[in-house]
N, C-alpha and C positions, 0 to 999 in steps of 0.2 A: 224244442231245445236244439238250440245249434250244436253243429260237430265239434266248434271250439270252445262249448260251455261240457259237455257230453266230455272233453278230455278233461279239463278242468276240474268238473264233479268225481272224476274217476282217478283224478292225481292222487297219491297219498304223500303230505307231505312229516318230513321229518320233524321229531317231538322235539324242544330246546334239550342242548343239551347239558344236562348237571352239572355240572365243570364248569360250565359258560354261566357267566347272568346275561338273559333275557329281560329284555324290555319291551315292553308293548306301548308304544305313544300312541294317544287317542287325538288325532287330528279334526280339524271341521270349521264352519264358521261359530260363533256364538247362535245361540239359540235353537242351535241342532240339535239337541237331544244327547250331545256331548259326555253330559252328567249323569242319566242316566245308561248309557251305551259303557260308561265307565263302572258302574257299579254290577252291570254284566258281567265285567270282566273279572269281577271279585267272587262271582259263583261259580268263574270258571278255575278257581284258583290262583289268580294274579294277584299279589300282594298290593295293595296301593298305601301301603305304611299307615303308622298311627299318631301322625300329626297333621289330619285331614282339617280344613277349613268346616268351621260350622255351618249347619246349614239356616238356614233364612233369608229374610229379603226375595229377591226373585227365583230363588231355587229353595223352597222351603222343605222337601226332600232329602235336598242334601248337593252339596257342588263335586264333592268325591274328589278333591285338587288338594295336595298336599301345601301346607303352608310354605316349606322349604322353596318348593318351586315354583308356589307363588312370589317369595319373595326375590327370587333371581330373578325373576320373569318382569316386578318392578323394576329393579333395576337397568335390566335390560331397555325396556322401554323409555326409561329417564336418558340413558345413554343415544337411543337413537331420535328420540325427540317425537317419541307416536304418541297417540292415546288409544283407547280402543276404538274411539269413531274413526282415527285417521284411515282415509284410503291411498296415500302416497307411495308409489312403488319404493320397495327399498332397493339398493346398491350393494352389491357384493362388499365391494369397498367400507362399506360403513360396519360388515362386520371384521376387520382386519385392522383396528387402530388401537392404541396402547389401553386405553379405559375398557376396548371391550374385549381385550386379552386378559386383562385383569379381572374381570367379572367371570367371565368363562373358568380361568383358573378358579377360582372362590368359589366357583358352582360345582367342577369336576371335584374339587375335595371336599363338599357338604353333601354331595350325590357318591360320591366314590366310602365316604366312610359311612355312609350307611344302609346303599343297597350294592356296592360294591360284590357282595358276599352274597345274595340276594338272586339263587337260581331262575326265581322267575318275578318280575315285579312290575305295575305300568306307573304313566301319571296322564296326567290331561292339563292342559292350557289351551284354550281355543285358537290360540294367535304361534302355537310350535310351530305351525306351516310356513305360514310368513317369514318367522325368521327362523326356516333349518338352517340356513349355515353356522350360526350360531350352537343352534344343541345339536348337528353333526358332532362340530367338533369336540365336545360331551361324550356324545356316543363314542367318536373313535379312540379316545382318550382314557375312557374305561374297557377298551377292547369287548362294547356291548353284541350281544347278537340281537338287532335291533328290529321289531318286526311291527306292522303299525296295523290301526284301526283308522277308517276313515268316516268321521259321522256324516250321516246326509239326511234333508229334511227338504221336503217340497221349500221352496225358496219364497213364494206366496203365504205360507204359513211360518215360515221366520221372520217374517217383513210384519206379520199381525202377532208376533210373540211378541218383537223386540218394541214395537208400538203400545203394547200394556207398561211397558217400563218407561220409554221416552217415543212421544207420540214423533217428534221431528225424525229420528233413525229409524224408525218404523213406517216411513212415506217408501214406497216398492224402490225408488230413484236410486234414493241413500243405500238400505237396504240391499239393494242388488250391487251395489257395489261393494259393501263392507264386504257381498257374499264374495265375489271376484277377487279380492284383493289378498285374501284369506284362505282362498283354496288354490287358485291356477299359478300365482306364478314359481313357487317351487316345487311342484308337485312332483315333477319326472324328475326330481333327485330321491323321489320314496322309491324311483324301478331298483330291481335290485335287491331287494330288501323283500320278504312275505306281507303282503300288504288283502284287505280285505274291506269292503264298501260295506256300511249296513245305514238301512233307509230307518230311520226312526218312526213313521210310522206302520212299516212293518214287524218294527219289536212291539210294539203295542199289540200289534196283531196275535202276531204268534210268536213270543218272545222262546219259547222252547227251540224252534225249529232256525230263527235266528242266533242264537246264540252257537245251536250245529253247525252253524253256517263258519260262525269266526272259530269255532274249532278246529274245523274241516282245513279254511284257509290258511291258518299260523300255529297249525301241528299240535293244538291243545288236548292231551288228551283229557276224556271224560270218564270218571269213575265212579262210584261211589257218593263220593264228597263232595263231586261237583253234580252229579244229578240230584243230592238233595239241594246245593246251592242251588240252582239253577230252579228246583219248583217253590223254593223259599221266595225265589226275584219275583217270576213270573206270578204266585197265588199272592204275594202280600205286599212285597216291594210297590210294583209295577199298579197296581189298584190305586195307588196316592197319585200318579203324575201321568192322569190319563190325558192326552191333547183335548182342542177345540173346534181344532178345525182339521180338515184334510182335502190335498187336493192333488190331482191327476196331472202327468205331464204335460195333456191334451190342456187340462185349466191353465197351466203357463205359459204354453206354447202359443196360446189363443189370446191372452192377458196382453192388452196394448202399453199397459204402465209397468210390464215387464220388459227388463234387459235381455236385447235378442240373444249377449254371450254367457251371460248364466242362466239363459233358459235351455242354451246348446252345452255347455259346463254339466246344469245339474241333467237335464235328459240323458247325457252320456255316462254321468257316473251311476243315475238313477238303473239303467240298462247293467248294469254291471252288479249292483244290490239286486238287481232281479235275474242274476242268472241267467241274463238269458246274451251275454257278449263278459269279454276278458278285460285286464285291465293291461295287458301284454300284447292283444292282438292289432295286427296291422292296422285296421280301420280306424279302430279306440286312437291307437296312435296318432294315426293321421290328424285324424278329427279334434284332437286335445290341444294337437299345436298349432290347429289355425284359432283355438280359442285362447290359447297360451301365445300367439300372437298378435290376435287384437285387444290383449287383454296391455300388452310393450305398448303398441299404440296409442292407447289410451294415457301415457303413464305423463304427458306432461299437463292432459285436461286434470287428473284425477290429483296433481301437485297442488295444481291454481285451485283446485275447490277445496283441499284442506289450507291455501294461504288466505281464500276470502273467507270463508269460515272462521278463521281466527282474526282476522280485521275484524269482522264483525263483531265478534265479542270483544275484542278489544276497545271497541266502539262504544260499545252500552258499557260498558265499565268504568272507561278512562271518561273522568270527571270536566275535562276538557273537552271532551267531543259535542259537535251537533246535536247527537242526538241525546246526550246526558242533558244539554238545554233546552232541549223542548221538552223532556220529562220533569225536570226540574218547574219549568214553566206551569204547565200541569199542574203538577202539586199546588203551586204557588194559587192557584185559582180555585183549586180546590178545596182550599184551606180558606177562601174570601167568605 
C-alpha cells in the first residue's frame, strides 16, 4: 500500500448531511456493471425511487434507472442529436441553447418535486458523464450535495457483454471508443465532488468488502439496516448476474485490438478501485490529462466515424441508393 492510498484509507470522510439532499450519480460506460453497482447502493440506503424501469431484455435483473430520468435523458439526447452508439465529442456550447435550457428546467422541477426533500437519494444513466454539463446544472439548481459512483469493468469484457446484444458494437474498435467517449472527457469536472471507483468484477468478488469501500469514500454510514441490505445484495441479489468472463490489466494491456488510451484510461481508474493510487494524486492527474488529451485529439476522426456510419444506414435504407439496387436485384433473381 502506498503512503497516498494508507492516507486515503485513513481519511474519515463526513456523513451527508440531513438538511442537505444528497445524490449519488452512478457514472460509467454501458455494460459496466452500472446496474448492478446501483442497486448496491439501495443496501446502502440510497433511495433510488419507485418508478424504476422494469427489468428485462439485456438486464433481466433489473436496470435500477428511474423512468423519470430516463425520460429526460431521451430527451436530452433527441436535442443533441447522439444515440448511444454515437462517439462524437460534445461542445460545451451545445449544452447552453434555448431547447436545452428548457429541458434542463422541466428536469430540475420533475427531480426537484420529488427527491427535492429526499435526504439521501441516487440514479444511474450511463451516458451522465458525457453530458455533466447538462445535469451540473440539475445538481446546482437543487442546491444538491452531489457525491458520485464511478462503475468500471475490464473494457475486453464490455466489448464481449455489449457483442451478446449487438455483435457490430461489440468489435474491441467500436467498443473502445464508446468506452473513451463515455468516461474521459468530462471527468475532472467529478474533482471536487466525493467521488469513489468500484471494479465490477471485484463486487462479484467480494461484494461486502466493496461496498465498505463506497462507504468509506462518500461518508455512508453503515448500520444495522444496511448490513442486512448489504448480506441481502451480496447472498441473493448478486448470485443472478454473475459475469462470463474476466480479465487482467496485463490481458489489455497486451491485447493488439485494444485502444492504447483506454487501456491507459481503464488501467488508471482500475489502480484506484484497487486502492492501491488516488483519484487526487499528482501522478493520476497527470496521467488522465494526457488521456483526457488524446482523447480532444481524436475528437474530429471520432465525428467522421459517426457521419459515415449514418451514410451508411442511410444507404441500405434510402430506396434510391446503390446499394438498395443490387439488393433489390437479388431478390429479383431469387424469386426467378
Amino acid at each position: 500500500m502506498t503512503s497516498e492510498t494508507a492516507a486515503r484509507t485513513d481519511t474519515v470522510v463526513a456523513p451527508p448531511d440531513p438538511n442537505r439532499s444528497t445524490v449519488i450519480a452512478v457514472l460509467g460506460a454501458g455494460r459496466s456493471g452500472t446496474s448492478a453497482i446501483t442497486r448496491g447502493l439501495a443496501a446502502l440506503g440510497v433511495d433510488l425511487g419507485d418508478k424504476l424501469r422494469r427489468p428485462g431484455g439485456k438486464n433481466p435483473t433489473g436496470f435500477f434507472e428511474d423512468n423519470d430520468v430516463l425520460a429526460i435523458s431521451k430527451r436530452l439526447k433527441r436535442a443533441l442529436g447522439i444515440r448511444g452508439h454515437s462517439v462524437r465529442l460534445l461542445d460545451d456550447a451545445e449544452f447552453d441553447t434555448p431547447r436545452m435550457k428548457a429541458i434542463q428546467a422541466r428536469a430540475i422541477a420533475t427531480l426537484g418535486a420529488r427527491f427535492g426533500a429526499t435526504p439521501l437519494w441516487g440514479y444511474k444513466y450511463s451516458r451522465t458523464l458525457r453530458t455533466m454539463p447538462f445535469w451540473e446544472g440539475i445538481h446546482n439548481a437543487l442546491d444538491l450535495d452531489v457525491r458520485y459512483v464511478i462503475a468500471l469493468r475490464n473494457p475486453l469484457s464490455v466489448a464481449r457483454s455489449r457483442g451478446q446484444i449487438n455483435p457490430q458494437r461489440g468489435r474491441q474498435v467500436w467498443s473502445d471508443m464508446e468506452w473513451l467517449v463515455n468516461v474521459v472527457p468530462y471527468f475532472h469536472r467529478t474533482a471536487g465532488c466525493l467521488r469513489t471507483v468500484v471494479d465490477f468484477d471485484r463486487l462479484m468478488a467480494d461484494p461486502q468488502a466493496q461496498l465498505a469501500r463506497v462507504a468509506r469514500d462518500l461518508g455512508l454510514p453503515i448500520g444495522a439496516a444496511e448490513q442486512a441490505g448489504i448480506h441481502e445484495y451480496a447472498t441473493r441479489f448478486l448470485k443472478q448476474d454473475k459475469p462470463r468472463t474476466r480479465f487482467t490489466r496485463a490481458d489489455l494491456l497486451t491485447d493488439p485490438t485494444a485502444n492504447r488510451w483506454t487501456a491507459e484510461g481503464y488501467s488508471l481508474l482500475d489502480e484506484v478501485a484497487a486502492d492501491e493510487r488516488t483519484l487526487d494524486a499528482p501522478e493520476f492527474i497527470e496521467r488522465w490529462a494526457a488521456v483526457e488529451q488524446a482523447v480532444t485529439d481524436l475528437g474530429p476522426f471520432l465525428a467522421e466515424f459517426d457521419h459515415m456510419r449514418a451514410e451508411n444506414v442511410k444507404a441500405r435504407w434510402n430506396p434510391a441508393s446503390p446499394l438498395h439496387e443490387v439488393h433489390q436485384i437479388w431478390r429479383d433473381l431469387k424469386a426467378k
